[in-house]
N, C-alpha and C positions, 0 to 999 in steps of 0.2 A: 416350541412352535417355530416354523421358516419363515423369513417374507416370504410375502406373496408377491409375484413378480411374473411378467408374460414373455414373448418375444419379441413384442416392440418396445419393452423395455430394454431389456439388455440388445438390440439395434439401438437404441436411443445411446446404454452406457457406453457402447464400442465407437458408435460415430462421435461421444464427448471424449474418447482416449483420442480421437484423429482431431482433436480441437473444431469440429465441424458442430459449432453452438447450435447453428440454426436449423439442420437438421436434425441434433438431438432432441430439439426442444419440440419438435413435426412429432417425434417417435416417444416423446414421452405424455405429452398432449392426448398421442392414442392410445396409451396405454395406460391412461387414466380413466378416459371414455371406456375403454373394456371393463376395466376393475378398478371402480375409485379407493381400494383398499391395497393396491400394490405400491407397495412400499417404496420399492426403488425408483418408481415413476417421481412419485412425491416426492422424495428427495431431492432428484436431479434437477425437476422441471423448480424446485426450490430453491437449488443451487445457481441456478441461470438467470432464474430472476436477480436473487443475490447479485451476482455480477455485473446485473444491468443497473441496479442500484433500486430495482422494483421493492421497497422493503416492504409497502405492505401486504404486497401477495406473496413475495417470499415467505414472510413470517407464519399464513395461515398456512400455506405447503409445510413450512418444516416442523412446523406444532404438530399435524394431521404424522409428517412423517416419526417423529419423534414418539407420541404415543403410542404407533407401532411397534417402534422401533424395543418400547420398552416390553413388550410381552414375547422376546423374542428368548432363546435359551441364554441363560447368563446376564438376568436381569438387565439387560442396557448398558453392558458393559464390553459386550463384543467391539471388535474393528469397526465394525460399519453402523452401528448406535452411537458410538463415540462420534464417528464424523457429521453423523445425523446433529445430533449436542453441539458439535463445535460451531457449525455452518448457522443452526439455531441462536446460537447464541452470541455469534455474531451480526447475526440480523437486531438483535433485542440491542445489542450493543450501541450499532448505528442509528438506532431508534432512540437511544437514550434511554431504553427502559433498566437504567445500571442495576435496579434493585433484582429483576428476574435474568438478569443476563448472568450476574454473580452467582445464582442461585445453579445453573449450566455450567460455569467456570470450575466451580467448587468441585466438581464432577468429574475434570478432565485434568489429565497427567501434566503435572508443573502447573498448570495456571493457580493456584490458591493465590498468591499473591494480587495477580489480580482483581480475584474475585472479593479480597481484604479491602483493595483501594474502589471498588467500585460499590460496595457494601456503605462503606466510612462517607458518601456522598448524604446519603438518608433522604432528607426532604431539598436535599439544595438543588436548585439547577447547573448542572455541569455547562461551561460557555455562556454563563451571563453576558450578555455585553450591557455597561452601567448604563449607556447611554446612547440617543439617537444617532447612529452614524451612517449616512448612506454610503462614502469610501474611505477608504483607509489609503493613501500613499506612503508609502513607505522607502526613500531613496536607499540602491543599492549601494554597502559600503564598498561592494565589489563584484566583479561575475569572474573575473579570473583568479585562480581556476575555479571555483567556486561561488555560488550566488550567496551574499552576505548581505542579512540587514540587521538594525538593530532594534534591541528589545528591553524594555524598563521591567524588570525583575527585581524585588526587594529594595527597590529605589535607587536601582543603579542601570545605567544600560551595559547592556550585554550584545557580544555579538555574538546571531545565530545564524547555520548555517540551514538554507529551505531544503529539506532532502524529502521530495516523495516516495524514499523506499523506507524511510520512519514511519514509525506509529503513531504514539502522543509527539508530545515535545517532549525535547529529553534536556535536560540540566545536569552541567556538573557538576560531580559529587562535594564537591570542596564549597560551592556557593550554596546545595543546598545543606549541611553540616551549619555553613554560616547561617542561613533563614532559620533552622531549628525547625528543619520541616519534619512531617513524621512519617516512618516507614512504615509499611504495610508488607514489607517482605521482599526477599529476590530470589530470583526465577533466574534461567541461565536464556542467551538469547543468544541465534547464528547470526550470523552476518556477511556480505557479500564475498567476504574474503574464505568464506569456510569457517573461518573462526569463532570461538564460543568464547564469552564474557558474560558476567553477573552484570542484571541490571537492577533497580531497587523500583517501586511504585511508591508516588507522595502524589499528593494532592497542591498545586501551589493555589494561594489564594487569590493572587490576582498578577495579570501581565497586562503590559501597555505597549498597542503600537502604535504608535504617533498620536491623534488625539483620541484613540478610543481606549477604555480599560474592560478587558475580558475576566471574569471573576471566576472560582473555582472550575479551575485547569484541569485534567488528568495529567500528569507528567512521568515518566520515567527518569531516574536518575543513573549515571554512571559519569566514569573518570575520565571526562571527553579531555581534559585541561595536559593528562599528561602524554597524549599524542599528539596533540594541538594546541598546545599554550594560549593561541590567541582568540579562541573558540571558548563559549559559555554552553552551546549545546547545538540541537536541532529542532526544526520546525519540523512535524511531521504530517503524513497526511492525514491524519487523523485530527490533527486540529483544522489543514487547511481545507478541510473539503465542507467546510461552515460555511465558506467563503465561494462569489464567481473570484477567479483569480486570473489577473491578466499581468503575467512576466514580459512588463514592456524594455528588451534588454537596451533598443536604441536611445530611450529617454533614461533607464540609467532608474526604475523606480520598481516598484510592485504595487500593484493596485488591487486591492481587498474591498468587496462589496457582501454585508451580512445575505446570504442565502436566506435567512426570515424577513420577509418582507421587502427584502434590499432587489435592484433589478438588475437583470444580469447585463454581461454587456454585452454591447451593440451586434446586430446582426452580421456574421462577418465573412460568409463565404462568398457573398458575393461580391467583396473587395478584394478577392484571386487569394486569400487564404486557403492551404490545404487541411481539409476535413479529416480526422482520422477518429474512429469508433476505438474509444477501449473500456476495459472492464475493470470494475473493483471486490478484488477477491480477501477471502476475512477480512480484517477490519480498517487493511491500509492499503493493500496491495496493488498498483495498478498494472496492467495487462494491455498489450495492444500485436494486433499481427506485424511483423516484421520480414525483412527482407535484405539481406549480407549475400552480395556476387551475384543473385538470383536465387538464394539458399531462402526457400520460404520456413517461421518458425512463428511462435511468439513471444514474448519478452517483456520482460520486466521492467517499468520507466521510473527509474530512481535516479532524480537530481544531485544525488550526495553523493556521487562518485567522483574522486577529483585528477584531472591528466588525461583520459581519456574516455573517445565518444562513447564507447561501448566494451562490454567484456563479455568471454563467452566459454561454453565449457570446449573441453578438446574433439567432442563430436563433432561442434561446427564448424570447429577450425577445418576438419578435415573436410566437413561434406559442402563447405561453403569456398573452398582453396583457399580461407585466407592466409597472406604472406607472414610467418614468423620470423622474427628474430633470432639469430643464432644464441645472443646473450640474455642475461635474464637482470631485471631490475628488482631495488628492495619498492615496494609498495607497502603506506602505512594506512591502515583502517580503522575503525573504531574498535576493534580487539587486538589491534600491537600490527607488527612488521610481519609481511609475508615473501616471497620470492614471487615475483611474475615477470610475466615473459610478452615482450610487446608483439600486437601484429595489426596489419592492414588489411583494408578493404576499401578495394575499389567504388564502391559503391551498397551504403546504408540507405535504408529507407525504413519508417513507420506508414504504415498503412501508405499513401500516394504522398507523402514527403519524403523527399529522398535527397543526400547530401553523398557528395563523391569524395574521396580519399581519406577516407577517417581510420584515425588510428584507437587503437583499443586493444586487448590485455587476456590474455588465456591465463590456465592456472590464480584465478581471483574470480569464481563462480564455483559455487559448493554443488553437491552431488544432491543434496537436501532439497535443494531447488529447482532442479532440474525438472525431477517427476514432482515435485510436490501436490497436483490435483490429478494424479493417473495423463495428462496427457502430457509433450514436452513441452520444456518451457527453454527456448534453445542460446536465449540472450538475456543481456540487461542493459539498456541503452539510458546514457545517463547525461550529462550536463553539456558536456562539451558538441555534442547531437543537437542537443535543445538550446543550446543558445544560437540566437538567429539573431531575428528582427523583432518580432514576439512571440509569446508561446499564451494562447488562452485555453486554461482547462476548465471544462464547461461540466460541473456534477449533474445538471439537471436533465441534460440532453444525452451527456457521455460521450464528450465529443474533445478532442484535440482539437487545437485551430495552430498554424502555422504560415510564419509568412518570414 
């Protein structure tokens, strides 16, 4: 059997290859209205949701697409079932439903591991928090060149670095050997630099930041200690997005308010902060449109990049004029030393923030990430961008704020 699929479907997939969401989402809309059985509608119009962080209308689109999906030739095993399973099962994910998300993980190439550590959960609640906390302050140990704060892990603090282009929180392997945590498996993982390293899945049982203690953690483990000795791990967004989170870099803090029950903060665009809409794709990713020289694209906003505002692949060097460097520098990342090569741009901006002469890094953006959702993804705009005045990223709304 084929999906079933129309012509304002595939209009829908072609205007999501030009990153044009809102028109795809017009042409999948109709092509649900024609045939509530076309698959690719359902998908898409699932995956968009996903994005906007809609989970629970995502979830019934990609269930509806998914059952489809399985009667198709090659029991649910093709390319386009698999991505059906993936996108599903990161909706289940962010939902916390760990025990049916695992059950989708188990199903797709490398993930077993994770689908061990989210299995090993059973009746607990993943992100306990012990106790009533309406914020969490947390003072930075530093924002150059990276955002540090610190974190009580096995009774000791630790410093961690906040990077939105993480997943869980990740720990280094050597503290958790010392905690006697247990592994659930490793999986191999890219990283901004192109580079591939093993990462492990444990479960930690409880983290404290300032006076709150958050109880079975998901975490990832790897050997952050021997490229940065003074680094215990990463905050990723997959923890922080529990959180309204407001990176206030002038006061020197970060302020954490729980998302259940907790209120976000204050209303802020009409105190001349700039508004920027992004998206969160699988389970960490965040997305926003961007803008290098006038070069429109979209891009990747990960905090964990350290030296420069932004990196990009060598398309947009070319189609955005940014200035390179005739020399090339060692840059070190979470999978060991790479070669890059610096360059500038007159002028960065996310959605209507925009900051002028930032420097940032060709050759340290993989090929993987580029296409990874069929449209491009032309940048990754990272710490040295986003440090201002403040930076509030708003999950509820899906909203940047900048000032």
């Amino acid at each position: 059997m084929s999906p079933q699929s129309s012509n304002a479907a595939a209009i829908a997939s072609a205007l999501w290859d030009t990153a044009d969401f809102s028109g795809a989402e017009s042409y999948y809309r109709r092509a649900i209205e024609e045939n509530p059985a076309d698959m690719e509608a359902l998908h898409g119009l699932g995956r968009l949701k996903l994005a906007h962080n809609e989970l629970a209308a995502a979830l019934v689109l990609l269930e509806q697409a998914h059952a489809l999906s399985m009667n198709l030739a090659g029991g649910g095993r093709d390319e386009l079932s698999l991505t059906v399973r993936r996108d599903l099962a990161s909706a289940l994910y962010r939902l916390e439903r760990f025990d049916l998300a695992a059950e989708h993980y188990e199903q797709l190439p490398g993930q077993a591991p994770l689908a061990a550590q989210l299995r090993a959960f059973g009746n607990a609640q993943p992100y306990h928090i012990s106790s009533s906390i309406e914020e969490i302050a947390l003072p930075f140990l530093g924002t150059d060149p990276l955002p540090i704060v610190t974190l009580v892990v096995g009774g000791k603090e630790h410093a961690f670095v906040l990077d939105t282009g993480s997943g869980q929180l990740v720990l280094d392997t050597g503290i958790a050997r010392q905690m006697g945590l247990p592994s659930y498996g490793t999986r191999e993982a890219i990283f901004a630099s192109g580079q591939r390293a093993p990462i492990e899945h444990t479960i930690l049982p409880a983290v404290t930041l300032g006076e709150a203690t958050i109880e079975n953690v998901p975490a990832e483990v790897m050997d952050v200690r021997r490229f940065a000795p003074q680094l215990s791990g990463f905050i990723g967004t997959s923890f922080l997005w529990r959180f309204h989170a407001l990176y206030d870099w002038e006061g020197e803090v970060l302020r954490l308010r729980p998302r259940r029950g907790g209120q976000p903060f204050a209303q802020v665009a009409d105190e001349g902060m700039a508004e920027v809409p992004f998206w969160l794709f699988d389970t960490h990713l965040l997305l926003a449109r961007a803008r290098l020289n006038g070069h429109e694209t979209v891009a990747y906003v990960a905090s964990g990049m350290a030296g420069g505002a932004f990196t990009a692949p060598q398309t947009t060097v070319r189609q955005a004029n940014l200035l390179a460097s005739d020399e090339t520098i060692e840059g070190v990342g979470a999978a060991g030393a790479t070669e890059i090569v610096p360059v500038s741009a007159e002028r960065l901006c996310l959605g209507d923030w925009c900051r002028a002469d930032q420097e940032g890094f060709a050759n340290f953006f993989p090929a993987e990430l580029e296409w990874r959702y069929g449209f491009r993804v032309g940048a990754l705009v990272s710490h040295a961008f986003l440090h201002s005045r403040r930076w509030i990223v708003d999950f509820e709304r899906m909203r940047f704020y900048f000032d």
